[in-house]
Residue, then its C-alpha position, 0 to 999 in steps of 0.5 A: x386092889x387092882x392097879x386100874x383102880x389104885x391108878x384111877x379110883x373105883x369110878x374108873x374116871x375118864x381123861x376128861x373127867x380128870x381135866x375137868x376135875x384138875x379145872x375146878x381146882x384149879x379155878x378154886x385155888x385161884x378163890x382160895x383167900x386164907x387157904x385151901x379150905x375155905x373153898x371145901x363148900x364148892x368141891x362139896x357141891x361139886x364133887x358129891x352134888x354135881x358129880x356124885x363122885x364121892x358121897x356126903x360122908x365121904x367127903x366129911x371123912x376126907x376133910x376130917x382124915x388130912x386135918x388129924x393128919x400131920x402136915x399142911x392144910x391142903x391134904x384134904x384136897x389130896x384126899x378126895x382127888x384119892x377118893x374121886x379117882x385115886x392117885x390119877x386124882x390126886x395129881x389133877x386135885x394137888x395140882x389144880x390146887x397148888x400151881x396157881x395159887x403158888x405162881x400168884x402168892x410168889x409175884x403177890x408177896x414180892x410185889x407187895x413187899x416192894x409196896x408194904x407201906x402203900x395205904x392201898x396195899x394196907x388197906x387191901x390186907x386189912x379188908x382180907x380178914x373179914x373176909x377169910x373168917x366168912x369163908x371158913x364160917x361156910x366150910x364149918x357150915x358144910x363140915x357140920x351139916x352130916x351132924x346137924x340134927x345132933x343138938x349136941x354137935x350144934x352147940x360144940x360148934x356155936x362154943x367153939x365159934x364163941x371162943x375163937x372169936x372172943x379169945x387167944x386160945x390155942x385151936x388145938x384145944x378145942x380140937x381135942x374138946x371136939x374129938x374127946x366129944x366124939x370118943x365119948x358120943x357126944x356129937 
């Protein structure tokens, strides 16, 4: 591997592609209600269907990799900025994705502490959570298109919905339920 294509990726991406590509982010994190991922159906649709800078299953194996990973949430982004254009990528996609949404949680979190019993600001947090399970029904949606003509892979993904919405079990067991179905082939 050659520095040119650890410093910029394979796709050899200009400057104005690396702008362009820290925008989007950028413009996504400031849409990022309940974290990072619910805005992976739009760097789907932009970086494999508008850009065509990484492939489908690319990308699936780029969210899949930084969520087996330890750590936070949002290295997939660093992923596929890895991926689109290497580590040149990764500034323009972690920072796209970290600096606005960071300045805005900072003032949004003192401001509504100051106000915490306000009905407005009770109100605007309840409405929230409809909300972010919308957005990560579509980022699940997405995830699970590659598979989709698996019956098999449907059905984990309509039990696992089931669950989560009807009980308090811990995510990290249907996690394991997931990947013990993938060992063993079953989706």
């Amino acid at each position: 591997m050659t520095w040119q294509t650890l410093l910029v990726g394979a796709h050899g991406l200009q400057w104005a592609d690396l702008v362009s590509l820290f925008l989007h982010f950028l413009m996504l994190s400031m849409l990022a209600i309940g974290g990072a991922i619910t805005t992976a159906p739009d760097m789907h649709r932009y970086v494999v269907g508008e850009r065509h800078w990484i492939s489908d299953a690319d990308f699936t194996a780029s969210v899949a990799l930084a969520q087996a990973a330890p750590g936070p949430n949002v290295l997939f982004v660093a992923v596929i900025g890895y991926n689109v254009a290497g580590l040149a990528g990764v500034a323009s996609t972690l920072a796209g994705s970290l600096i606005p949404s960071t300045v805005v949680a900072v003032a949004a979190a003192r401001w509504g502490h100051e106000r915490r019993e306000a009905r407005g600001v009770r109100a605007f947090s309840a409405g929230l959570a409809p909300l972010t399970i919308g957005l990560l029904l579509s980022t699940g949606w997405v995830l699970a298109l590659p598979t989709a003509a698996r019956w098999s892979t449907l059905g984990l993904v309509a039990f696992t919905v089931v669950l989560m919405l009807r009980t308090k079990i811990s995510p990290l067991w249907l996690i394991g339920v997931g990947a013990a179905a993938g060992v063993a082939g079953w989706a």
